[in-house]
N, CA, C and O of each residue as an XYZ file, in Angstrom:
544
protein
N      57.129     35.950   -123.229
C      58.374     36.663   -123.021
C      58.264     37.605   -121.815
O      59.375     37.842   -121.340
N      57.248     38.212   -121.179
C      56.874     39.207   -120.538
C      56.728     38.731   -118.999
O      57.143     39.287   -117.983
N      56.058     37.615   -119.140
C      56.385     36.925   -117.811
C      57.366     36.011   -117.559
O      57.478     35.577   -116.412
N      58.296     35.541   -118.662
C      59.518     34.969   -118.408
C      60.730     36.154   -117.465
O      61.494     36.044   -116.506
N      60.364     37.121   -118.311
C      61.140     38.358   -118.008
C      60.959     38.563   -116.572
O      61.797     38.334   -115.699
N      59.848     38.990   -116.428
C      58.935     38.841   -114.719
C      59.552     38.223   -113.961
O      60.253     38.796   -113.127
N      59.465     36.827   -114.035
C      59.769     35.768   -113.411
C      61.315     35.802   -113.105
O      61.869     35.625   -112.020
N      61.703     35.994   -113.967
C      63.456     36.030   -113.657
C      64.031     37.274   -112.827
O      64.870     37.220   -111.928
N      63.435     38.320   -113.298
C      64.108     39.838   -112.524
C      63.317     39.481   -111.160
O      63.868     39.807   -110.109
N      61.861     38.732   -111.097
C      61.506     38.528   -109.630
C      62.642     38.305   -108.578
O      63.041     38.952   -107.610
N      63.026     37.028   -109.212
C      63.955     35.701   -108.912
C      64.981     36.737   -108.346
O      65.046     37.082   -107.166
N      66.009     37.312   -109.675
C      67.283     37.625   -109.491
C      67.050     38.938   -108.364
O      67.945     39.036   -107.523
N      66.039     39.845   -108.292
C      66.095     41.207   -107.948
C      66.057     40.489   -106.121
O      66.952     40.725   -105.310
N      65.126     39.834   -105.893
C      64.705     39.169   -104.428
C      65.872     38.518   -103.701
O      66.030     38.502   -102.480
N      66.999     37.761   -105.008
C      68.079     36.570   -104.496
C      69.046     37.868   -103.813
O      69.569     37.875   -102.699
N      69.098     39.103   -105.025
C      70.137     39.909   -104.646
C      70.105     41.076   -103.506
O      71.081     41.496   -102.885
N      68.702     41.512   -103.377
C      68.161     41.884   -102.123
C      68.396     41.653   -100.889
O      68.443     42.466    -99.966
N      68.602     40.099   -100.865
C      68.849     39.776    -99.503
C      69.870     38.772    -99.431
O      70.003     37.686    -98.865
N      70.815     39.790   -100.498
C      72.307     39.391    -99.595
C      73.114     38.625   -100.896
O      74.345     38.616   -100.886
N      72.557     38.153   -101.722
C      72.990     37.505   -103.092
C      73.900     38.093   -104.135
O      73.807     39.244   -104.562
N      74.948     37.037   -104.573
C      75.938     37.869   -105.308
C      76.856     37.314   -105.981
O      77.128     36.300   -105.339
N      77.691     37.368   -107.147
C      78.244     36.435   -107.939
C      79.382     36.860   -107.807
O      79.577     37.944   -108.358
N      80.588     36.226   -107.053
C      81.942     37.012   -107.377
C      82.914     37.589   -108.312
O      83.364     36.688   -109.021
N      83.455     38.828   -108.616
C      83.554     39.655   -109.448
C      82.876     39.737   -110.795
O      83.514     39.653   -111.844
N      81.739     39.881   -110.750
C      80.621     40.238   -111.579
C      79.202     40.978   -110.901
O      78.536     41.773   -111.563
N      78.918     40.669   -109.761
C      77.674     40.883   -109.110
C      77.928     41.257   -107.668
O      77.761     40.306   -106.904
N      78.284     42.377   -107.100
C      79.011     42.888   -105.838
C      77.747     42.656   -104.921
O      76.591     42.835   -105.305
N      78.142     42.202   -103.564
C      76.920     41.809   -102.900
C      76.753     43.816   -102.204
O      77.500     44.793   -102.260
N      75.438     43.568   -101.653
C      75.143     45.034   -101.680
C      75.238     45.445   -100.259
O      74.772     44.784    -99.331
N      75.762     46.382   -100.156
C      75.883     47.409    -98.519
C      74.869     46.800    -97.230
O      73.664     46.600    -97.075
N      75.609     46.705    -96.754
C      75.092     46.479    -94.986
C      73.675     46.997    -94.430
O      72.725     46.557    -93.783
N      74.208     48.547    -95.249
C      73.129     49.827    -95.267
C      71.848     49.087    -96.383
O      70.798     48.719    -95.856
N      71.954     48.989    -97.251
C      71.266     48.405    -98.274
C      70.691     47.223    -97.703
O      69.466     47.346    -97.705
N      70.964     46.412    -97.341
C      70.659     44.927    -96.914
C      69.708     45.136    -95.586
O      68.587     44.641    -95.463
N      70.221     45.775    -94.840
C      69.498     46.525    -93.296
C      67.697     46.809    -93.679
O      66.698     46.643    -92.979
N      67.846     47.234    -94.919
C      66.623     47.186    -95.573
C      65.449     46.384    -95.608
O      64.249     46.630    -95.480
N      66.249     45.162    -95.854
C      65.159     43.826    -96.394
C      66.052     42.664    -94.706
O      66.035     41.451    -94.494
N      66.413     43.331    -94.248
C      66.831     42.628    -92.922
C      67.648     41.645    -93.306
O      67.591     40.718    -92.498
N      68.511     41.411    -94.340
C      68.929     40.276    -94.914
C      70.899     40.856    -94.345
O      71.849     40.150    -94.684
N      70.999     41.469    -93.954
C      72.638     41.493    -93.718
C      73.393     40.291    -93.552
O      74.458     40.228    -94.166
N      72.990     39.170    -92.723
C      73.537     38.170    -92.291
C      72.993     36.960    -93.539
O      73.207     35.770    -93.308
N      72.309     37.367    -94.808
C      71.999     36.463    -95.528
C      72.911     36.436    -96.916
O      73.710     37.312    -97.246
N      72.680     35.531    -97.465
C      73.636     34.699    -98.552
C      72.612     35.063    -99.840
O      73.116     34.602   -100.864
N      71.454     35.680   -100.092
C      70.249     35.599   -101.018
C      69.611     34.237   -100.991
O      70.216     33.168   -101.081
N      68.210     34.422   -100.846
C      67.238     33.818   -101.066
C      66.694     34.073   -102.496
O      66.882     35.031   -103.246
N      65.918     32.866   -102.669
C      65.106     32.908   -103.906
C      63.834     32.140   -103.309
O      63.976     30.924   -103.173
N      62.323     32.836   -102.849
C      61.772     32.471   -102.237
C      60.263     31.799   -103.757
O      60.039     31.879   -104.965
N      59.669     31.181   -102.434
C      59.257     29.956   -103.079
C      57.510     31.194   -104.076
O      56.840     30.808   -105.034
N      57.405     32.147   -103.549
C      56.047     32.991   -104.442
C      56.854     34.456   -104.328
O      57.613     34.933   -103.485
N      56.396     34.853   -105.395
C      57.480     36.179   -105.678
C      55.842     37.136   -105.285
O      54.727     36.619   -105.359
N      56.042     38.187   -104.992
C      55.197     39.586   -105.152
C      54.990     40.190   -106.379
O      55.956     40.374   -107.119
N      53.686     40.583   -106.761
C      53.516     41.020   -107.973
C      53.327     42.662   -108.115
O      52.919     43.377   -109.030
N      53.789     42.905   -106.850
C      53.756     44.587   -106.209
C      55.339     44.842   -106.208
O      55.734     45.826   -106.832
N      56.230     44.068   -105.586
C      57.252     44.410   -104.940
C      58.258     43.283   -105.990
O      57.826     42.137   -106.117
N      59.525     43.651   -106.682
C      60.024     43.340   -107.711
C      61.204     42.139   -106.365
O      61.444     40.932   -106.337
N      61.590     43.220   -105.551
C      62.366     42.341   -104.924
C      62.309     42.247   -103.735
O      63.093     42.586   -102.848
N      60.841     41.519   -103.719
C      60.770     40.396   -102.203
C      60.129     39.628   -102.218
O      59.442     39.489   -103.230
N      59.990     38.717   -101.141
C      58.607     37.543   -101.630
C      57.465     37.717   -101.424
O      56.988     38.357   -100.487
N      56.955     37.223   -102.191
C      55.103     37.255   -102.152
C      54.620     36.971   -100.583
O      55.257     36.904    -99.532
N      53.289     36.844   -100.882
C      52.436     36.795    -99.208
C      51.936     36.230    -99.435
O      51.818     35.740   -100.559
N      51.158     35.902    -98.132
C      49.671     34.748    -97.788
C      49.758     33.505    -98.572
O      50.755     33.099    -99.169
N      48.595     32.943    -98.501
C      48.947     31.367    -98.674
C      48.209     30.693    -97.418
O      47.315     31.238    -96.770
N      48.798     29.263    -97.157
C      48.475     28.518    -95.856
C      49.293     28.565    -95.400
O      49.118     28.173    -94.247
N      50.434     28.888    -95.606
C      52.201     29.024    -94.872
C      52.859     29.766    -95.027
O      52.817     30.563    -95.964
N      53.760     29.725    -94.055
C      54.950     31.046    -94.411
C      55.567     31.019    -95.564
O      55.798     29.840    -95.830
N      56.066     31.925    -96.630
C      56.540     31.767    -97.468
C      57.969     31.234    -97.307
O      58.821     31.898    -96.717
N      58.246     29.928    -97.883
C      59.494     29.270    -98.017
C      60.827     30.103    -99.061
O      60.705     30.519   -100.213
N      61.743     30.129    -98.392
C      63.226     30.541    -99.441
C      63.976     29.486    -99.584
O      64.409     28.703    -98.739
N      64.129     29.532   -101.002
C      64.995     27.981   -101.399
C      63.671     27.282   -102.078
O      63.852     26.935   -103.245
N      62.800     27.107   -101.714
C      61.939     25.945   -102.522
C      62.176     25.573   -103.679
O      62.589     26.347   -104.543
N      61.963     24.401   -103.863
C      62.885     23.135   -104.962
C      61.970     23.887   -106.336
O      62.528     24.454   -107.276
N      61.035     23.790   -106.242
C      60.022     24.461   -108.040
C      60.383     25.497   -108.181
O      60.292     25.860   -109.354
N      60.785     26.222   -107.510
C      61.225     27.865   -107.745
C      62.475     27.760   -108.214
O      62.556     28.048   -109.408
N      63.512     27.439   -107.679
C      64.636     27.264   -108.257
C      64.916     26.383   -110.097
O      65.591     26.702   -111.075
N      64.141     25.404   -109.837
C      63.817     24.411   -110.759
C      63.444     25.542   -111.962
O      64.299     25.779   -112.815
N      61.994     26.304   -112.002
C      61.313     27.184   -112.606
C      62.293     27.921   -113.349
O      62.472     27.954   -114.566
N      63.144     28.743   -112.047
C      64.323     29.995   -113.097
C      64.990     29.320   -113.702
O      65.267     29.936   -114.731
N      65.642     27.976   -113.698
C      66.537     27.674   -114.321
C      66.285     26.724   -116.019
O      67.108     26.432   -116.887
N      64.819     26.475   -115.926
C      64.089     26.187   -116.847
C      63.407     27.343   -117.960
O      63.283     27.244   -119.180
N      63.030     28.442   -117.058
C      62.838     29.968   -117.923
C      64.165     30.610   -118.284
O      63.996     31.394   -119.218
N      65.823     30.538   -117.746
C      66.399     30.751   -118.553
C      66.966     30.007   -119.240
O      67.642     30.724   -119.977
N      67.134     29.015   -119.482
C      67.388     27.995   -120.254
C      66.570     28.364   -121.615
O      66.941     28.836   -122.689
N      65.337     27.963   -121.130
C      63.866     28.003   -122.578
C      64.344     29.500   -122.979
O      64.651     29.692   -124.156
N      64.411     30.429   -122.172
C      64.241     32.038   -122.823
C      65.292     33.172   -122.773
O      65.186     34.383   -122.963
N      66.320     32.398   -122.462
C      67.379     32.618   -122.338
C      67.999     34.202   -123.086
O      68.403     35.255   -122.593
N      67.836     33.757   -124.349
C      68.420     34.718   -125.243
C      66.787     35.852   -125.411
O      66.830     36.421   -126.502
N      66.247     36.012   -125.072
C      64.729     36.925   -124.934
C      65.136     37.469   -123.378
O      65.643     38.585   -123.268
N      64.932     36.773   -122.383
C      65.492     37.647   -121.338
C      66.091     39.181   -121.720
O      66.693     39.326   -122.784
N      65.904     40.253   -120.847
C      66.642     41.246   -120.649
C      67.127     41.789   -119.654
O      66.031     41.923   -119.110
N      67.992     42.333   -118.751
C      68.639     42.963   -117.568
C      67.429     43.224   -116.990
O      66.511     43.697   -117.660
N      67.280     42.897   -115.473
C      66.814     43.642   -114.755
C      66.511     44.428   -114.006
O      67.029     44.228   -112.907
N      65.634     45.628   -114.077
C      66.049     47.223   -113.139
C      65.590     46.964   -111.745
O      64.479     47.442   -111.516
N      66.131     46.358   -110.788
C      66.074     46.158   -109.928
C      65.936     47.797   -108.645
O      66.891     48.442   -108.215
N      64.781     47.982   -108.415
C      64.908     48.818   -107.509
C      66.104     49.400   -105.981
O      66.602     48.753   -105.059
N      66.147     50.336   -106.217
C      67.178     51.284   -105.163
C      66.495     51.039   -103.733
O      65.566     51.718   -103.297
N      67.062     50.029   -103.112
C      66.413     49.906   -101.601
C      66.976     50.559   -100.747
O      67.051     49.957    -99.675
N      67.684     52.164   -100.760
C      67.838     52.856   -100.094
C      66.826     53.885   -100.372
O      66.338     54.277    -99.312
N      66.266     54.542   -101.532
C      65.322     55.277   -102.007
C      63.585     55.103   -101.977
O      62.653     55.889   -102.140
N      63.711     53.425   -101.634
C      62.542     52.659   -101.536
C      62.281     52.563   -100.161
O      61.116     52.360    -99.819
N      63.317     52.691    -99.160
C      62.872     53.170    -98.128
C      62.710     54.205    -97.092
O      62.331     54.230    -95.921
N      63.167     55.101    -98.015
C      63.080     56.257    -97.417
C      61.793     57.442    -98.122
O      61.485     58.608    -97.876
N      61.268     56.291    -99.178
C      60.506     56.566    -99.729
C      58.719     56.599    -98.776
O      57.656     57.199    -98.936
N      59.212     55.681    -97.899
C      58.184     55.026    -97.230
C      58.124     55.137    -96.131
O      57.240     54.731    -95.377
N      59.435     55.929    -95.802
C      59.599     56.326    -94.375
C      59.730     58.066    -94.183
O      59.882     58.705    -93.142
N      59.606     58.555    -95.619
C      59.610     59.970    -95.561
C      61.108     60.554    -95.337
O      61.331     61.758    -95.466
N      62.097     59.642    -95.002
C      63.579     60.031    -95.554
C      64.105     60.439    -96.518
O      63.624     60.108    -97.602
N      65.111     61.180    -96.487
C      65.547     61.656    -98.092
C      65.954     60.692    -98.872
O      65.657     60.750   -100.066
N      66.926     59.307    -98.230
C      67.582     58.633    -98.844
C      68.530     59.131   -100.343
O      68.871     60.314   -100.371
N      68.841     58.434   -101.273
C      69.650     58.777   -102.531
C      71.196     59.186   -102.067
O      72.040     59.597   -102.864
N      71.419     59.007   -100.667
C      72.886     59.352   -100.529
C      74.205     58.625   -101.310
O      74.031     58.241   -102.466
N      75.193     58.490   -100.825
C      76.367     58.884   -101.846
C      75.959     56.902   -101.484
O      75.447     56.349   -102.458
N      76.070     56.431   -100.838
C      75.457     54.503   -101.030
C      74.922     54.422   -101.502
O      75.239     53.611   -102.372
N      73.863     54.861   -101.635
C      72.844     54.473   -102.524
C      72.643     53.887   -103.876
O      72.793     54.556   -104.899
N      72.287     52.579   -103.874
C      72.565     51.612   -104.462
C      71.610     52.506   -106.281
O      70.585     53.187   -106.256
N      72.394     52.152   -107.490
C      71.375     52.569   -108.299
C      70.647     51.967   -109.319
O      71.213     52.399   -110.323
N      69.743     51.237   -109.693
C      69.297     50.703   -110.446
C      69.807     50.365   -112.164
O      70.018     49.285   -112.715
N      69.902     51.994   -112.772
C      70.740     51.775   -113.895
C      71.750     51.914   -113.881
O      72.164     51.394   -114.917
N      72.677     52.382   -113.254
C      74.576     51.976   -112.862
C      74.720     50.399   -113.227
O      75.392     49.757   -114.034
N      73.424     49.988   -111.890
C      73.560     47.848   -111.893
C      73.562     47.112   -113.433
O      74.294     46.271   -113.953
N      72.161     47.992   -113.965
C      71.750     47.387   -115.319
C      72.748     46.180   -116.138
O      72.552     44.976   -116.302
N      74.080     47.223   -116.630
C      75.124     46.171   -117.329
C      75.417     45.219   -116.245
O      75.453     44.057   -116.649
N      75.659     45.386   -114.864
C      75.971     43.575   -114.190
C      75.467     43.208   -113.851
O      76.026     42.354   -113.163
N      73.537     43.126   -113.669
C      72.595     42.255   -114.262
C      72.884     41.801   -115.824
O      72.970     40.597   -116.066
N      72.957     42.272   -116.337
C      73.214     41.729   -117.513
C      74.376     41.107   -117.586
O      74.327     40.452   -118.627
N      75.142     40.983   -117.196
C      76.268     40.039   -117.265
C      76.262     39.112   -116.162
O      77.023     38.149   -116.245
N      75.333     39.273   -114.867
C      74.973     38.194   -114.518
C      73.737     37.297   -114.656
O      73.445     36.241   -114.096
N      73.149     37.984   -115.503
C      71.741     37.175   -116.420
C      72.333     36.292   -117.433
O      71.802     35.209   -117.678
N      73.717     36.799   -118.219
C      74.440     35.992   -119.324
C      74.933     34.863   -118.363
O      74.463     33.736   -118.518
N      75.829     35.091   -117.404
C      76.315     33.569   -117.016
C      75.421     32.614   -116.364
O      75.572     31.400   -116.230
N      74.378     33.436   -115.946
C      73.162     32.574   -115.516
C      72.580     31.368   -116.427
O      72.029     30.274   -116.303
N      73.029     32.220   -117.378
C      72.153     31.753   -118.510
C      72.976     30.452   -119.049
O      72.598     29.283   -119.125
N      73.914     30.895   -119.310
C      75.235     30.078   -119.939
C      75.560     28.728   -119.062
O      75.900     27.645   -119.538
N      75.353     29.080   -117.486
C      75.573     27.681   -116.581
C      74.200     27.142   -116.697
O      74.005     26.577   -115.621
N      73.392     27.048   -117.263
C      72.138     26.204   -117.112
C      72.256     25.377   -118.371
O      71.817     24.227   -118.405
N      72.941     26.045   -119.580
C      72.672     25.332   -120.579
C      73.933     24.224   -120.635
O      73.739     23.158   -121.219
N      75.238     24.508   -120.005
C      76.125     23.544   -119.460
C      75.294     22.605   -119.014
O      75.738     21.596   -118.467
């Protein structure tokens, strides 16, 4: 259950990071926000090795660049919510305005500033239809 959980908030926190978003349920996130993970001009990725440091971005190293989109990764979430569907829980997806100003010695937390538990309920309601179109 613990790494299903993992695996999915990886997935969803990384897709929505950079640029990912479900219409009227899942608001895609600020310019300012996105400027972050350099993803402004992106649609969300779901990359092919998640980070076991960083909730929402992709993993490192390897023999190659890390791929977004890869066919097992996609395959994977939609098989972990399917199988674990109803065990799943919302995921607290980190404040990537606070996360980088965290790291850059900025104050960040301004009035944009995206918030983790505000999101909570529409992760969760976009973890439910996630869930619900797989088993369709």
């Amino acid at each position: 259950r613990e790494l299903a959980n993992r695996y999915i908030a990886s997935a969803l926190c990384s897709w929505h990071a950079t640029g990912g978003q479900i219409q009227g349920l899942l608001p895609r996130l600020s310019d300012q926000e996105l400027n972050v993970t350099q993803s402004v001009n992106n649609t969300g990725n779901m990359f092919e090795k998640f980070s076991i440091s960083d909730i929402d971005s992709a993993g490192r190293g390897g023999e190659y660049t890390v791929q977004a989109g890869f066919g097992w990764t996609n395959g994977a979430v939609l098989w972990v919510a399917s199988t674990y569907g109803d065990k799943l829980v919302a995921p607290q997806c980190p404040d990537l305005l606070a996360s980088a100003a965290a790291t850059t010695g900025g104050s960040g937390g301004g009035k944009n500033a995206a918030s983790s538990v505000r999101a909570a309920p529409v992760f969760a309601g976009a973890l439910a239809l996630f869930a619900a179109l797989v088993v369709l």
